[in-house]
N, C-alpha and C positions, 0 to 999 in steps of 0.2 A: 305544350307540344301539339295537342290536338288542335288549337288553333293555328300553329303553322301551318300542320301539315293541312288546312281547309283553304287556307290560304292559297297555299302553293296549286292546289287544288284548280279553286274558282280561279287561280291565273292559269293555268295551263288551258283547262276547256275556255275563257276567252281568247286567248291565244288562238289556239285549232280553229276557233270558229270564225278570227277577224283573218284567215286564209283565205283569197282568192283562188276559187278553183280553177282547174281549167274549160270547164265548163262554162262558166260565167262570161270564161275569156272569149272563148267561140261563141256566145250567146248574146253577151251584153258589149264588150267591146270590139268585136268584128264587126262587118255592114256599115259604118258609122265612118262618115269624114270627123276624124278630131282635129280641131286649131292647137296650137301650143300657146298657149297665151301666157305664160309666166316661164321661166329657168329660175332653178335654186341651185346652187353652188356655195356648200361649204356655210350653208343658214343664211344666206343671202337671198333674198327674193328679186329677179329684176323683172322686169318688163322686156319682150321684144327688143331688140334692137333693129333697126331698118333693115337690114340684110334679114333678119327673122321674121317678119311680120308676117309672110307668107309659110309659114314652118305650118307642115301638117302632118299626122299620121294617119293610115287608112290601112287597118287589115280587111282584105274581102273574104268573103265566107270560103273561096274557092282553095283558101291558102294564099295569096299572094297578095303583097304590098306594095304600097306606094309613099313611101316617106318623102316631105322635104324639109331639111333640116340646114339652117345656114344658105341660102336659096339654092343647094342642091339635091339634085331628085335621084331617088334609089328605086329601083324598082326589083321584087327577086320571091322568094318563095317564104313562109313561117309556117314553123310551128309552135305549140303551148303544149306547158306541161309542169307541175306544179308551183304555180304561180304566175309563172314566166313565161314572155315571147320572145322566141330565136329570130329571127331576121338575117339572110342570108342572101345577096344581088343576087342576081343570073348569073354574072362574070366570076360570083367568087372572092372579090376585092374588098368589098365591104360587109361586114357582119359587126349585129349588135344582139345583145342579152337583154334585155328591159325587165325590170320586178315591177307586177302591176302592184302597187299599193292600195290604190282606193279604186273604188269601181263604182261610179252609180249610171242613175239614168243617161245625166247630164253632162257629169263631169267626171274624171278622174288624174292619178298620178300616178305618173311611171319613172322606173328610176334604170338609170344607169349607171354601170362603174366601170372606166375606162380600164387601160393599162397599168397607169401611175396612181391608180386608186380612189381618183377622183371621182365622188358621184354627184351625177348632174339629177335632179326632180324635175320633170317635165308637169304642169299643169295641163291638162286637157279641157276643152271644151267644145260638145258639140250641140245641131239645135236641135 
C-alpha cells in the first residue's frame, strides 16, 4: 500500500511540474516568429503541405497575434492562462484555444481541438 500510495505520489508532483505556466507562455513563447513545420492528426505526423509551408504563429508581447495557418492570416488580440493561449481576430469570426504542450528554447507543441473533437499538434520551430 505504501508503495502505491508513493507512487501515486512521484506521478502527481511530475505531473504539476511538466505544466506550462503561463508565465513561461508570455516569457518563452511570445516575441518569437514560430514556423509550423509538422501537423499531427490522429498519431499521424505529416509534413507541410504547399498551401502550409508558409503557416506561422507569432504572439507579440503587446498581446496581439498574427497567425497563418493554411495560407490565411488572422490577426486579433490573446491571452494565456493555465497552460493555454486564447486567440481571438479583431472581427470576432475566428477564435482558437491552443494547449501549449512543450515549450523550449527552440522548439515547441501546441495542440488544438476543434468542434468535432478533433486535435491537430502543431510542431513549432523557431531560430
Amino acid at each position: 500500500m505504501k508503495t502505491i500510495v508513493s507512487l501515486l505520489l512521484v506521478f502527481c508532483c511530475y505531473t504539476l511540474k511538466a505544466q506550462i505556466t503561463t508565465a513561461q507562455i508570455k516569457n518563452d513563447l511570445a516575441g518569437k516568429e514560430w514556423k509550423i513545420v509538422k501537423y499531427e492528426t490522429f498519431g499521424v505526423e505529416e509534413e507541410p503541405k504547399p498551401e502550409q509551408l508558409n503557416d506561422k504563429f507569432i504572439l507579440n508581447k503587446d498581446m496581439t497575434f498574427f497567425i497563418v495557418e493554411n495560407s490565411k492570416e488572422y490577426l486579433g488580440t490573446w491571452t494565456a492562462a493555465a497552460g493555454k493561449v486564447s486567440c481571438t481576430s479583431k472581427t470576432g469570426e475566428w477564435s482558437r484555444t491552443y494547449k501549449v504542450i512543450t515549450l523550449a528554447e527552440k522548439t515547441a507543441a501546441i495542440e488544438y481541438q476543434d468542434q468535432d473533437l478533433t486535435r491537430t499538434l502543431y510542431r513549432l520551430e523557431t531560430k
